[in-house]
Each structure stands twice: as structure tokens, then as C-alpha cells.
N, C-alpha and C positions, 0 to 999 in steps of 0.2 A: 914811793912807787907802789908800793901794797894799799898804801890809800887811797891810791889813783884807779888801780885796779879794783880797788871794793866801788867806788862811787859806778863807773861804768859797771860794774853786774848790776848793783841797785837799779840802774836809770835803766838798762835792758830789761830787769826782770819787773819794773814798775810799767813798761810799753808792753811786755806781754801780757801783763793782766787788761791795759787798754784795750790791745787786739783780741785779745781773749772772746772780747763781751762779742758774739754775734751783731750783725746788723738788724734794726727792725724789721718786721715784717710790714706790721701794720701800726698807725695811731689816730684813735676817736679821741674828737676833744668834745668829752658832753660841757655843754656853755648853758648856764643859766645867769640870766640878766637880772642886776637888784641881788644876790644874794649877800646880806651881812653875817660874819659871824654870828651874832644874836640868831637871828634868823635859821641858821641853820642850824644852828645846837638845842633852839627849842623843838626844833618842826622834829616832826616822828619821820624817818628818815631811814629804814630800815635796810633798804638796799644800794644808798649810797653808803651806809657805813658800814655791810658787809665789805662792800667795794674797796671802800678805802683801807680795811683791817688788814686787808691783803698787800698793801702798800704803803706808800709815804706821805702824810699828812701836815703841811700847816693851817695854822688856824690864824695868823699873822702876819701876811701877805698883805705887800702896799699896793695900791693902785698910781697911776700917776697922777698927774694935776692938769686939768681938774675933774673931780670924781663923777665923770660923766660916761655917760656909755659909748659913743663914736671913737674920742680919743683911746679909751682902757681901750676897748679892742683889738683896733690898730696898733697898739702897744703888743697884744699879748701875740697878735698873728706876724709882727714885720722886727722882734728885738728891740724896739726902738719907742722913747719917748717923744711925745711934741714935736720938742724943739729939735730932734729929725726927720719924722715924718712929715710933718706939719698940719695935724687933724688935730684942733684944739678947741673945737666944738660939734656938736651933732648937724651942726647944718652944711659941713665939708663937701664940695663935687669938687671933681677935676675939672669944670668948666670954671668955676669962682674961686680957687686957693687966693688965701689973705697972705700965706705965708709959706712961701717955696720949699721944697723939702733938699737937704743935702746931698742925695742922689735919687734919678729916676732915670726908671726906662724909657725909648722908645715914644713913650703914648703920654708920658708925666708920670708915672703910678713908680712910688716907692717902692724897694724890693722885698717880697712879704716872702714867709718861709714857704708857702708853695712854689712862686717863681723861683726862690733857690733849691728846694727837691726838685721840682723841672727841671731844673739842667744839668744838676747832679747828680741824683739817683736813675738811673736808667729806667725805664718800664714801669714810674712813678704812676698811680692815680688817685688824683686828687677828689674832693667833692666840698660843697660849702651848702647847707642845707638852715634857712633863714626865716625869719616871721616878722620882720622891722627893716624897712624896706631900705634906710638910711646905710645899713649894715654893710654892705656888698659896694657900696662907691669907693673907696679906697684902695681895690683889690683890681686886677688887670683879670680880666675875666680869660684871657687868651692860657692862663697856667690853670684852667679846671676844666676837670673831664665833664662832671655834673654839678650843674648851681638848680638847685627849689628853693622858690619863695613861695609862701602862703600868706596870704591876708585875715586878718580878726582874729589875729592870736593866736588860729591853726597849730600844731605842730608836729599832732602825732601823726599823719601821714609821713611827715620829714624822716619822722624814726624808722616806721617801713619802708621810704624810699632808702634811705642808709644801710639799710639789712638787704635790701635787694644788690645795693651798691658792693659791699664788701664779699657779700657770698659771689656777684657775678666776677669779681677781682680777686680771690682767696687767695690763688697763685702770684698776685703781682704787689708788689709795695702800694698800701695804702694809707690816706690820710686822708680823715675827713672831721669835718669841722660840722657839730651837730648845735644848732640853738636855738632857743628859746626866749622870748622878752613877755611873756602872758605874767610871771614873777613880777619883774618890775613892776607893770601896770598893774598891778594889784596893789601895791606899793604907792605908786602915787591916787590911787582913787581910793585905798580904805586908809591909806597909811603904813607906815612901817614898823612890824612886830602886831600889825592887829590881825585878828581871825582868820580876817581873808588874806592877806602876805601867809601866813602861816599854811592856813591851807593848800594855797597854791604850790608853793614848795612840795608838799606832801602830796601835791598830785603827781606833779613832774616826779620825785621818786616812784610812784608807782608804777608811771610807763620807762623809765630808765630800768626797773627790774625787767618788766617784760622785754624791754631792748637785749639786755643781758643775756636772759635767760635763752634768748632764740641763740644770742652769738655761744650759747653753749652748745645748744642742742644740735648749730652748725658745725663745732668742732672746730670753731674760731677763736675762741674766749683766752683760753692760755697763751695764745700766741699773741695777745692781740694786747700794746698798752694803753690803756686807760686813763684820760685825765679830766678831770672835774675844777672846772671853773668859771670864776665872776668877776664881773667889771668895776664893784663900787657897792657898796649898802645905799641905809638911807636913812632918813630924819624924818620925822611927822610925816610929810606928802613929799617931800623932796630929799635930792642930793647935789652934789657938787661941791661945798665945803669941804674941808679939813678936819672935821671930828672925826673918831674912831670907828665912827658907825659909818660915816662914809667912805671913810680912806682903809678901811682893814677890812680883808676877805680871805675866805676858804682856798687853799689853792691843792691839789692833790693829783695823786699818778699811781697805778699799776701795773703792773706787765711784769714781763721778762726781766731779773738783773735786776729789779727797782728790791730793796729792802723791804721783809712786812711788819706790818705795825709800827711803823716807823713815826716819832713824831718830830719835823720838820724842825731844829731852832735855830738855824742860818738865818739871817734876814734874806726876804725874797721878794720878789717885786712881780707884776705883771709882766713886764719886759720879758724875763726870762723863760717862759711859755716857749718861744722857737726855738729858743738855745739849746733848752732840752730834746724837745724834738729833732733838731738838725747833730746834737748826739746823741740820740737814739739811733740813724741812718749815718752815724760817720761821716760826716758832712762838715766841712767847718762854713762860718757863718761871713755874712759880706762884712766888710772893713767900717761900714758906716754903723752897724749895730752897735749897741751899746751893752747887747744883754749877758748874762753870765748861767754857765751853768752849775746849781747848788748840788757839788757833787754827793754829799750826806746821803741823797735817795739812793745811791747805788750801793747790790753789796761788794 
């Protein structure tokens, strides 16, 4: 009987530290396209890694198959690999699918972690801010408040549109999906790990500080989690293989509750990207995902 009674306080007092943790306010997902390990541990990177000191870091993070950007995406925004989404290459529309997905809405479109904050977070807004045009097919545009796309590699407008986004919503739960593909395409035109991959990375940290530093000056920054991700590395000119350089990336989080200096060594996957986010907002996730949350990040 005293045993009985020890497990129930245990199980009580291990649901009040769950409830414990606050609901989110807010989550930025800064997204760079093409980022490898290699890649990012050379490039001079100064305020991605104050970013991350403050939080949880792996360096070991799987992508799915195959290490393309369309699919990892879909992956990282809906819990789910492939073979339930069903985007298993870059050239995916809902007018053409090869290969039906497990569950869709209404319109065809898999359930991605916006369409699940839509209907379970009240007073939710969303935003998805883009530069590769392929990027946004997957997604049911009906669950976002504000979609930009820009063309020729654009991005830093996106950044100010995001900073006008979050300041005009401060009050309301926010999520927004911020990216970048000008990485990659550096990637496949000088190559991967040469000058200009390198470069480009080190540019994008420079306007990711300036992003930052406004959501400080907003009085946004603390409250606000943070997470830093990519879809795949690369080899010579290309990716999609199974080496390590194309299947292992950076994956990382900040905010509220997340652990600092924390380094990552669960195995983690892209998948997991909403999982975390849908428990950051207390949320549980649809029945079809597949993704898990690495609890490690939390303290």
C-alpha cells in the first residue's frame, strides 16, 4: 500500500513540473537551406553561437531520405517523414502527388504544425516568410496570417517583414517560420565548404544578429523561443545521398525552460521540429505524426 501511495505522489508531482512549464508565447524558426555541420562549425558565426550558448544544441541531427530540401522541410514543419506526408522530391504540388499522404485536409494538404496551433491554440498567428518558391506548396495557406515570398535570393526584407510581424502580435501567440535558400545556392554553384558556401552562411549570421537584436530592443527576445535549422548539407555541387555531409545537420532552440549550453546527444531527427513546438504551446500532436519530443532540451 505505501508503494502504491509513493508511485501516485511520484506521477502527481512529475505532471506538476509538466504543468509547471508556462505555455509559449512565441516561436521563430530561423531556417537556413544547405546548412552542413562542416559548414557551420567553420563559418565565423558569431551570433548564431551566442544564440545557441543560451540554449540546446545538436550537431547530429538526421534529415530524412532523401537529403533534399522539399521533403526535409515538410518533414521539419508537419512531424512526419515521406512515407506520410508524401513529398519525396522538390518537384511535389497538390495538383500532381505520385504518392497520397496518410491523412489530409479538406483541400489534400497534410496536417502541418500550423494547421494544428490553428485550431488548438486560440488567438494563434501564424506567418511563413520564403525565397524558393517550391517551399510553400505543401502547406494549406488557409492556417497563415502572413505568407512573403521574394525572388533572386531576397531575404532580408523577410527579416523586417517578421519584426513588423511579431511586434504588431506581441500580445498574441506567435509562430513564424523565417527562411532562407541564397546558402544552398551557393552550395551548389561554388560547391560545398568553398569560400563562397562559407561566406554566405556568415552573411546570414550577420542579418540573424540584427534580427535579434531589434527582438531585444523590442522587449521581445526573452520571451521569445528560438530555433535554428536545416534541411540537408552537401557534397561537391550537390546533395541527396547518404553521406554524413548530406544527411547530418545543426539543429538548435532557445527560449524560455530550454536548458543553456546544453549539448544535444539523444538522436534527433528533422521530424521532430513540430513536436517540440506543439510542446512548447501544450498541444498534443495529430495521430499520424510520427515525431518525438527530445526531452534533454528542457530544464
Amino acid at each position: 500500500m505505501k508503494r502504491l501511495v509513493w508511485l501516485v505522489l511520484l506521477v502527481c508531482s512529475l505532471a506538476g513540473v509538466t504543468q509547471a512549464r508556462p505555455r509559449a508565447k512565441r516561436v521563430v524558426m530561423i531556417a537556413l537551406d544547405g546548412i552542413s555541420v562542416e559548414g557551420f562549425t567553420k563559418a565565423k558565426t558569431p551570433h548564431l553561437d551566442a544564440l545557441l550558448k543560451e540554449g540546446a544544441l545538436s550537431l547530429h541531427t538526421r534529415v530524412v531520405m532523401p537529403s533534399v530540401t522539399l521533403p526535409n522541410w515538410t518533414s521539419h514543419l508537419t512531424g512526419s517523414g515521406p512515407e506520410q506526408h508524401g513529398v519525396f522530391n522538390n518537384d511535389w504540388t497538390i495538383d500532381k502527388k505520385v504518392y497520397q499522404a496518410v491523412a489530409e485536409d479538406q483541400e489534400g494538404y497534410y496536417p502541418s504544425v500550423f494547421k494544428t496551433l490553428k485550431e488548438q491554440v486560440k488567438g494563434v498567428k501564424t506567418a511563413f516568410y520564403y525565397n524558393w518558391i517550391n517551399l510553400f506548396y505543401p502547406y494549406n495557406k488557409r492556417y497563415f496570417d502572413e505568407v512573403s515570398y521574394l525572388e533572386n535570393d531576397a531575404y532580408v526584407p523577410n527579416y523586417e517583414k517578421a519584426l513588423t510581424f511579431l511586434v504588431e502580435h506581441r500580445k498574441e501567440p506567435t509562430v513564424v517560420f523565417l527562411y532562407s535558400v541564397h546558402t544552398d545556392h551557393a552550395g551548389h554553384k561554388h560547391q560545398w565548404m568553398s569560400a563562397e558556401y562559407i561566406q554566405s552562411i556568415e552573411e546570414a549570421d550577420r542579418e540573424i544578429g540584427l534580427f535579434l537584436q531589434r527582438l531585444k530592443e523590442e522587449g521581445l527576445y526573452k520571451e521569445t523561443h528560438l530555433m535554428f535549422l536545416s534541411d540537408h548539407g552537401g557534397v561537391k555541387y550537390g546533395h541527396g545521398g547518404m553521406s554524413a555531409s548530406e544527411m547530418i545537420v545543426p539543429w538548435g532552440i532557445s527560449g524560455p525552460g530550454i536548458k543553456k549550453g546544453f549539448e544535444i546527444s539523444e538522436p534527433n531527427n528533422t521530424v521532430n521540429t513540430s513536436a517540440v513546438i506543439l510542446q512548447l504551446f501544450k498541444v498534443k500532436q495529430p495521430l499520424p505524426w510520427v515525431s518525438e519530443v527530445p526531452h534533454s532540451i528542457f530544464k
